[in-house]
C-alpha positions in Angstrom: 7.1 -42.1 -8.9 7.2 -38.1 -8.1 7.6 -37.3 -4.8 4.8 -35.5 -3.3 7.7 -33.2 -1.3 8.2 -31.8 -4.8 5.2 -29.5 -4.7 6.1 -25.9 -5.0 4.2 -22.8 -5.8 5.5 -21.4 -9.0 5.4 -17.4 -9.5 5.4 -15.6 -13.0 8.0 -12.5 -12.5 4.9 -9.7 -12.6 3.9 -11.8 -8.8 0.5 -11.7 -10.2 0.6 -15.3 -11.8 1.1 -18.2 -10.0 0.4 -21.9 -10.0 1.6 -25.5 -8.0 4.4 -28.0 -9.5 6.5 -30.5 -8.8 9.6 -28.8 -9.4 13.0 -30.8 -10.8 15.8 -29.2 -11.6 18.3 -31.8 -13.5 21.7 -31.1 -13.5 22.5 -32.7 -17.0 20.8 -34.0 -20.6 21.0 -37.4 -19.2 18.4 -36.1 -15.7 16.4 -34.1 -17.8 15.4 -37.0 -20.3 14.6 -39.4 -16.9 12.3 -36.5 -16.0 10.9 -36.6 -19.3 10.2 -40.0 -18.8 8.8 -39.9 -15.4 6.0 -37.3 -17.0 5.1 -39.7 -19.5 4.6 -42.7 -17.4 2.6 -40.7 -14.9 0.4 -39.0 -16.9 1.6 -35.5 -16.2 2.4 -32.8 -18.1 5.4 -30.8 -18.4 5.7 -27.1 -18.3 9.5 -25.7 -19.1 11.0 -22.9 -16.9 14.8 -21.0 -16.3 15.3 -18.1 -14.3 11.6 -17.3 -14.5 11.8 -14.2 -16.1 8.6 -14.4 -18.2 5.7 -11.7 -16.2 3.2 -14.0 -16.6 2.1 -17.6 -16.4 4.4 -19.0 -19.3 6.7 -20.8 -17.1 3.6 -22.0 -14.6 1.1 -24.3 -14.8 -0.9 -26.4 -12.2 -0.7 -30.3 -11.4 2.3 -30.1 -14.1 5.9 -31.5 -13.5 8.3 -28.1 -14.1 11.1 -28.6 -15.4 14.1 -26.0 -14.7 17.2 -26.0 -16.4 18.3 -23.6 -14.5 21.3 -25.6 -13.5 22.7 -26.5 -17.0 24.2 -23.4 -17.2 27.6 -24.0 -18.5 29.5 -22.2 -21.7 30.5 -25.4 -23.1 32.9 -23.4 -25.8 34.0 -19.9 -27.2 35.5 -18.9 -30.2 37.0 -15.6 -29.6 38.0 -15.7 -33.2 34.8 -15.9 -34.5 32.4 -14.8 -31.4 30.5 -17.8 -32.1 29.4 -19.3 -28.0 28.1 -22.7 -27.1 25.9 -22.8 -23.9 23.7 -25.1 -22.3 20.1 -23.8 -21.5 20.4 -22.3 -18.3 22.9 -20.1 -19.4 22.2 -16.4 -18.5 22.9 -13.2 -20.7 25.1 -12.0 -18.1 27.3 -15.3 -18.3 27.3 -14.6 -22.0 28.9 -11.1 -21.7 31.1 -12.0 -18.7 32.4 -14.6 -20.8 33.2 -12.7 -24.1 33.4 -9.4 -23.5 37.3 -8.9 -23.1 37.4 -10.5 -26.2 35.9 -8.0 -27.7 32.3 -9.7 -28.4 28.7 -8.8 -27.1 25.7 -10.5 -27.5 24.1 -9.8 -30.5 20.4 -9.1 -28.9 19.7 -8.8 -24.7 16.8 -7.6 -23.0 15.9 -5.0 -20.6 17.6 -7.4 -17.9 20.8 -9.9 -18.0 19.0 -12.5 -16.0 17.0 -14.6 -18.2 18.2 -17.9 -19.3 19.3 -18.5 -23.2 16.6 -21.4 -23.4 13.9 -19.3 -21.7 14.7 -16.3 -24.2 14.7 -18.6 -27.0 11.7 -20.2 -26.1 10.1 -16.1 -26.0 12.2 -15.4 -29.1 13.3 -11.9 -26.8 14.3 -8.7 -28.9 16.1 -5.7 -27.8 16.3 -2.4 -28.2 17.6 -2.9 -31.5 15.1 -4.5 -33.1 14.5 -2.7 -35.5 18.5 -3.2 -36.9 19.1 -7.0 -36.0 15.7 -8.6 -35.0 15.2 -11.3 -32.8 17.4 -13.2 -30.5 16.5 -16.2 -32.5 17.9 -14.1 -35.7 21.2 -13.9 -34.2 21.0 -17.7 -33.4 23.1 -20.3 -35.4 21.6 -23.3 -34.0 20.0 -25.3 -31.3 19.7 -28.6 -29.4 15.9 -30.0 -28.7 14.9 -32.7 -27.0 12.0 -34.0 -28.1 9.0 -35.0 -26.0 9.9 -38.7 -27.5 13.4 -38.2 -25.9 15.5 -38.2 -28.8 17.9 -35.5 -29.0 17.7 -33.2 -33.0 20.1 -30.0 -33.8 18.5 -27.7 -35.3 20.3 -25.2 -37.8 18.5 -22.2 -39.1 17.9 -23.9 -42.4 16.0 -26.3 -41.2 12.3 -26.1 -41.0 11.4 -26.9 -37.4 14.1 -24.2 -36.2 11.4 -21.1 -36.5 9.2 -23.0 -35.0 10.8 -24.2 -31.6 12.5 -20.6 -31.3 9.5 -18.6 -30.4 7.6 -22.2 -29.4 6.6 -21.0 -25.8 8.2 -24.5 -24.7 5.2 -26.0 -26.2 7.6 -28.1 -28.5 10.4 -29.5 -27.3 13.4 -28.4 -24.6 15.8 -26.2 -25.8 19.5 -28.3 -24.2 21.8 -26.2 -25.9 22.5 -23.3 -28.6 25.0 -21.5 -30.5 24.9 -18.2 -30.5 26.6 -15.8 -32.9 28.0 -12.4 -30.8 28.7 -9.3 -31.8 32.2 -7.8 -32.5 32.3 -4.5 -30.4 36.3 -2.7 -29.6 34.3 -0.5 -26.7 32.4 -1.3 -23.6 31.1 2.3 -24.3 28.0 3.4 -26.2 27.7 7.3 -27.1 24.0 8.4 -26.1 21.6 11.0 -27.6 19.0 12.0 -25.2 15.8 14.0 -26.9 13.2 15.1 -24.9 9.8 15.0 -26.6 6.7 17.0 -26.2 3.8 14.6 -27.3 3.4 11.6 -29.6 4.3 13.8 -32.9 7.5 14.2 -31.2 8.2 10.6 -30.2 7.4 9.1 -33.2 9.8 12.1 -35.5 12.3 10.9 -33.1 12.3 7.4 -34.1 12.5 8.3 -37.6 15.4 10.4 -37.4 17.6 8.7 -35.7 16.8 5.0 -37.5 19.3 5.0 -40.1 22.2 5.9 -37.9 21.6 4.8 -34.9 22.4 1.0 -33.3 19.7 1.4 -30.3 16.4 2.7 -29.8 14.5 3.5 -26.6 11.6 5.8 -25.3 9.9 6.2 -22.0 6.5 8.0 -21.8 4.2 9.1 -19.2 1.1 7.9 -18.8 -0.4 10.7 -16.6 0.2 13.8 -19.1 -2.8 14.4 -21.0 -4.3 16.8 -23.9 -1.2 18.7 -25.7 1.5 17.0 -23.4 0.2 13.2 -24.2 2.8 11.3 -25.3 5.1 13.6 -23.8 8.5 11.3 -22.4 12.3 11.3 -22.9 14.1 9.3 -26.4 17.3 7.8 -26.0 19.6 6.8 -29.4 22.5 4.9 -28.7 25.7 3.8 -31.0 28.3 1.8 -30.3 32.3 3.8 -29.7 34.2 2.5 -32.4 37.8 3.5 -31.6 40.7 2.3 -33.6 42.4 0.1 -30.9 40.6 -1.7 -28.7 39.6 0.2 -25.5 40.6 -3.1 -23.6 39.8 -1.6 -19.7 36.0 -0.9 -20.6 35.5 -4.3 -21.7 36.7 -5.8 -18.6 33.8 -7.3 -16.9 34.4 -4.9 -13.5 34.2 -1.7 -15.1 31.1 -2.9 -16.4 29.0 -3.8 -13.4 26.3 -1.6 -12.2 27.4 0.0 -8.6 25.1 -1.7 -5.8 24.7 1.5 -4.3 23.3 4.9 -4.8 25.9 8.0 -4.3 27.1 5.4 -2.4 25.2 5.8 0.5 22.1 3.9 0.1 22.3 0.0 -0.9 20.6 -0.7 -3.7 18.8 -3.5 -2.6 16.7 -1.6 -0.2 15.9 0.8 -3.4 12.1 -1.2 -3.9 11.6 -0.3 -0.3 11.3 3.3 -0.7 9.6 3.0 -4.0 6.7 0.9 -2.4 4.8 4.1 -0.8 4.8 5.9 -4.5 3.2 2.7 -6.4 0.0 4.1 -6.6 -1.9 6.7 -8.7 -0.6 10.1 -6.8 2.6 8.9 -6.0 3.4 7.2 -9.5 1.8 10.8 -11.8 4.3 12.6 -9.4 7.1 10.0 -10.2 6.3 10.7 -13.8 6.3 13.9 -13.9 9.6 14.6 -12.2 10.7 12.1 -14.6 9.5 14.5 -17.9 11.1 17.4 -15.8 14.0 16.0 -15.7 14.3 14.9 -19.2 13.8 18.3 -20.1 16.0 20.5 -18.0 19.0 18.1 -17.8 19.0 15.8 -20.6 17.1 17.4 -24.0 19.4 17.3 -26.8 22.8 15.7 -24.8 25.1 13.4 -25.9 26.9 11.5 -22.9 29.0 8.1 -22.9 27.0 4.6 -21.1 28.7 1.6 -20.5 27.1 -1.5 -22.4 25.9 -2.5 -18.8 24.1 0.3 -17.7 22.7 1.2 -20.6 21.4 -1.9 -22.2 19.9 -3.5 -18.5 17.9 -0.5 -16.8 15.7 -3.2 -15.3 18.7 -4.4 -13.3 19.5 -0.7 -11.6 17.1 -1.6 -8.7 17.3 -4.9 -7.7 13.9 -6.8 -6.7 12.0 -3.5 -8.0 8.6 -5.6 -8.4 8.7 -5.9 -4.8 7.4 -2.6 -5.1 4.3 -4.1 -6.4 3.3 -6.9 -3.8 0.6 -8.1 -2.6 -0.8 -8.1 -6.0 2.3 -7.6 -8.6 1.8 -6.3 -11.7 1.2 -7.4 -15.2 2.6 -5.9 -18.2 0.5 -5.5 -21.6 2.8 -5.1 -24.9 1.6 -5.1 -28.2 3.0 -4.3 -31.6 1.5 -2.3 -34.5 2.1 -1.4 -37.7 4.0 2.3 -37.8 1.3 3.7 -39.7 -1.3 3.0 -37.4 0.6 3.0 -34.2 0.1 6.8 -33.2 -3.4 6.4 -33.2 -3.4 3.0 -31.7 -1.2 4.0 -28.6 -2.5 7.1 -28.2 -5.9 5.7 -27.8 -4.8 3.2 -24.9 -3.2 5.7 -23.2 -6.9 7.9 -23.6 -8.8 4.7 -22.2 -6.7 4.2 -19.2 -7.1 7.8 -17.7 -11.1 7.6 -18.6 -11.0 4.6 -16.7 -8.4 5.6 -14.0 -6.0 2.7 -14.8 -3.1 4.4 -16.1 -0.2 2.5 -16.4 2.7 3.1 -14.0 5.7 2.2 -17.1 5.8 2.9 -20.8 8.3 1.7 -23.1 8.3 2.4 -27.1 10.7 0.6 -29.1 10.5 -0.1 -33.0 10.6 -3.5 -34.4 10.6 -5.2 -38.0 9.0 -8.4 -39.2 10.2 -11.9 -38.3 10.0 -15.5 -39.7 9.2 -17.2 -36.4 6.2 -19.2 -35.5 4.4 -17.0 -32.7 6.0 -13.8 -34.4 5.5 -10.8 -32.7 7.8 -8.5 -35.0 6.1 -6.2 -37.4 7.3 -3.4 -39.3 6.3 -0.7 -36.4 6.5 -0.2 -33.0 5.6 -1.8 -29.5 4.0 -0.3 -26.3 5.1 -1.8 -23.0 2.9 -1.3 -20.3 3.4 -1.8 -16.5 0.1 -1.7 -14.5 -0.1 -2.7 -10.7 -2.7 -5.6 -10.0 -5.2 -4.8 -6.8 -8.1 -7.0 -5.4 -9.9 -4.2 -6.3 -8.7 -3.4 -9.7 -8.2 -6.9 -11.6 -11.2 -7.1 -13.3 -11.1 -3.9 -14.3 -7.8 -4.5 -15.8 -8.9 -7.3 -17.6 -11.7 -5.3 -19.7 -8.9 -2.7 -20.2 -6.7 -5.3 -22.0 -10.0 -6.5 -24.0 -10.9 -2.9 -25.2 -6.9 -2.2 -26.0 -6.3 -5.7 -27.6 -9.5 -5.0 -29.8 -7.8 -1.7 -31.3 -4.5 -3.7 -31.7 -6.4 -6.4 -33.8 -8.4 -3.8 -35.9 -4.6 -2.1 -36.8 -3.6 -5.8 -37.3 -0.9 -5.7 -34.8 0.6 -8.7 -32.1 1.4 -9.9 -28.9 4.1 -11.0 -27.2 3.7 -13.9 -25.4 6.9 -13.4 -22.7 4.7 -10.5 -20.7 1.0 -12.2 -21.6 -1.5 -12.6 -18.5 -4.2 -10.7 -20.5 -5.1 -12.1 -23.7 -8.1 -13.8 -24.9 -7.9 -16.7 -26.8 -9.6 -15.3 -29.7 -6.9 -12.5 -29.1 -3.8 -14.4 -29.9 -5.7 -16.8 -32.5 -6.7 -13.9 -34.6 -3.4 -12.1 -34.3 -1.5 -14.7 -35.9 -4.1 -15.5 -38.3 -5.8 -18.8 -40.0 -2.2 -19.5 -41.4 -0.1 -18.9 -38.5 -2.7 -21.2 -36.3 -2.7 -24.2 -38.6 1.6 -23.8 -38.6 1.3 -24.1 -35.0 -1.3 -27.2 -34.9 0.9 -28.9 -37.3 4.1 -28.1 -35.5 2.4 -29.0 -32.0 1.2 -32.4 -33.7 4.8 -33.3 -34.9 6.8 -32.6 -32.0 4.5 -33.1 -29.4 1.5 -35.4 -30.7 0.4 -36.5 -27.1 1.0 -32.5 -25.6 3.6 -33.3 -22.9 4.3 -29.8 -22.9 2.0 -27.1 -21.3 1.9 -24.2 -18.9 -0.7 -21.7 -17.8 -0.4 -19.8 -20.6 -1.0 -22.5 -23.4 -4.1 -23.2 -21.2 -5.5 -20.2 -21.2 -5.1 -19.0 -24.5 -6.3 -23.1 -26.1 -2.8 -23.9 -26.8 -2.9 -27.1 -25.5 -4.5 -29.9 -27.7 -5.9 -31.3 -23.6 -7.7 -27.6 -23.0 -8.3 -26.4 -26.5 -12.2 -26.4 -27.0 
């Protein structure tokens, strides 16, 4: 029987999504099939979570047994031969590079923080800032271990057929248990950086395509706030990784690595959000943004400087708790992805909509992608938008009609959405982005691995996901 005690209330990352669970967190494959069976004989259904990274209500849903694997988070072997790793699910992408590093390896794809768990980023099928060179996380994948909602236990390679559909699956499948990943060989903890500030969109866009046969990451913040012949306007960052002829073994040690956890030393980082929270609003947040542009122009247009892997690759991790900066409401992020040709027009519009509507988004990231085989693909060959917009009591429905009016010009340029940062997205919205195909390869898949729909969460309720809510 589940204990009643085991009621939590489960948060999304954004703070804006949230829902009540019965929370277990097994320890080992053995727990997390008796929890499997628990669900099944009571009639509940099971929604999969690990460090809770996703923004929205992915790893959430109401009434439903969540299971987090939080605590399987062991490296069960390394090959520093080969820089192939074996990890169990709750493995984090910081215990991946604090593992391998000195050897030489990094992981192949990490997002814009270390904290997410290996099955969670699986799940979400994560990309990087090198997308556009080595894909998805799942790309860089040799194989995983699912338990099935049944409760038998399959390896999947990357031959086999299910293995593009649980990788990107949402957790609507099966539970990712394991994985072996493939790293990347790197003699350098260093990366040599090219900063480029950029006038307007023409800019950002030219600066994508010059630098996309050379270099080994991509990365652009833009502002929001700056409109007519400055929209667009922001700061590109190229990055390549320091090959040197011996291996430069003191900047792969994990402590020269690891971000300093306070500013000029003074100030503890972990206070950071506190002083952030009076700027999270319009005035405060165009000022931010400017200073930002300012800065990128007088001090970093056109230089070349050396980053550690760390600091470069997890700028999410610089201020610890920074969503704090958000409460009461949190925020939601809205990312889509559009073809290249159509993505100027496409971004520029949203970014057009928001200040006619005064709901300009606080956070823009551009980053270039390329197609992908997985099941809820979000890869094309073009770029994706980040957006970071703070949720009010007075703003939230106004939000949602944004997200309708932007998701409608991402459909027309027959773009995607990724559903790791989705609180937004209609139904039709999702359905229509993957297309009559890409639906019936999900109902097939759902039906094979999970005929009576164990698995659930917010998210496959709300977009008609789940077989119980789909009309």
């Amino acid at each position: 029987m589940i204990e009643r005690d085991r009621i939590v209330r489960l948060s999304g990352f954004g703070g804006s999504q949230s829902a009540d669970g019965f929370l277990y967190r097994p320890g080992s494959l053995d727990a997390v099939s008796e929890v499997l069976a628990l669900a099944r004989r009571e009639g509940r259904q099971v929604v999969l979570r690990g460090a809770g990274r996703s923004y929205g209500d992915a790893a959430v849903a109401g009434e439903a047994v969540a299971l987090d694997l939080s605590r399987m988070d062991n490296v069960r072997s390394f090959d520093p031969a080969t820089g192939v790793i074996d990890v169990g699910p709750g493995a984090t992408i910081e215990a991946l590079w604090r593992h391998t590093l000195e050897d030489g390896w990094w992981p192949s794809v990490v997002s814009g923080t270390m904290y997410p768990t290996v099955a969670g980023a699986l799940a979400m099928n994560i990309h990087g800032k090198n997308a556009f060179r080595v894909g998805t996380l799942g790309e860089n994948t040799l194989s995983v271990d699912v338990l099935r909602a049944d409760g038998s236990l399959v390896t999947l390679g990357r031959d086999d057929p299910g293995f593009t559909d649980v990788v990107s699956g949402a957790g609507l499948l099966g539970v990712v248990v394991g994985a072996r990943l493939q790293m990347k060989r790197v003699t350098s903890g260093a990366l040599d950086v090219e900063a480029v500030s950029c006038a307007d969109w023409d800019a950002q866009f030219e600066a994508f395509t010059r630098h996309e046969a050379t270099a080994d990451y991509m990365v652009s913040w833009l502002d929001a706030f700056a409109s007519g012949p400055s929209a667009g306007r922001g700061v590109f960052h190229a990055a390549r990784h320091r090959t040197t002829t011996d291996i430069d073994i003191p900047s792969l040690r994990p402590d020269a690595q690891d971000l300093p956890d306070t500013i000029m030393g003074l100030v503890p980082k972990s206070v950071v959000w506190r002083f952030l929270k009076p700027l999270n609003n319009r005035v405060g947040m165009r000022f931010v943004n400017w200073a930002k542009h300012t800065s990128g122009v007088l001090m970093e247009d056109g230089k070349s400087f050396g980053q550690s892997l760390v600091a470069f690759s997890f700028l999410l991790d610089y201020v610890p708790g920074w969503q704090r900066a958000y409460d009461p409401g949190g925020l939601v992020q809205y990312q889509s992805f559009v073809p290249r040709e159509a993505a100027p027009r496409v971004f520029a519009r949203q970014f057009e909509i928001q200040r006619e509507r005064g709901l300009e988004n606080f956070l823009s990231v551009l980053k270039l992608h390329r197609p992908d085989p997985f099941m809820f693909s979000h890869g094309v060959d073009g770029f994706s938008l980040a957006q970071d917009f703070k949720v009010t009591t007075a703003n939230r429905e106004g939000l949602r009609r944004l997200a309708e009016t932007m998701s409608d010009l991402v459909l027309e340029a027959g773009g995607r959405f990724y559903l790791a940062k989705d609180s937004l997205l209609r139904p039709t919205d999702f359905a229509q982005s993957l297309g009559e195909a890409g639906m019936a390869r999900y109902w097939a898949a759902k039906a094979a691995w999970d005929p009576d729909a164990l698995f659930s969460s917010s998210l496959a309720r709300r977009l008609q996901l789940d077989p119980r809510c789909a009309s």
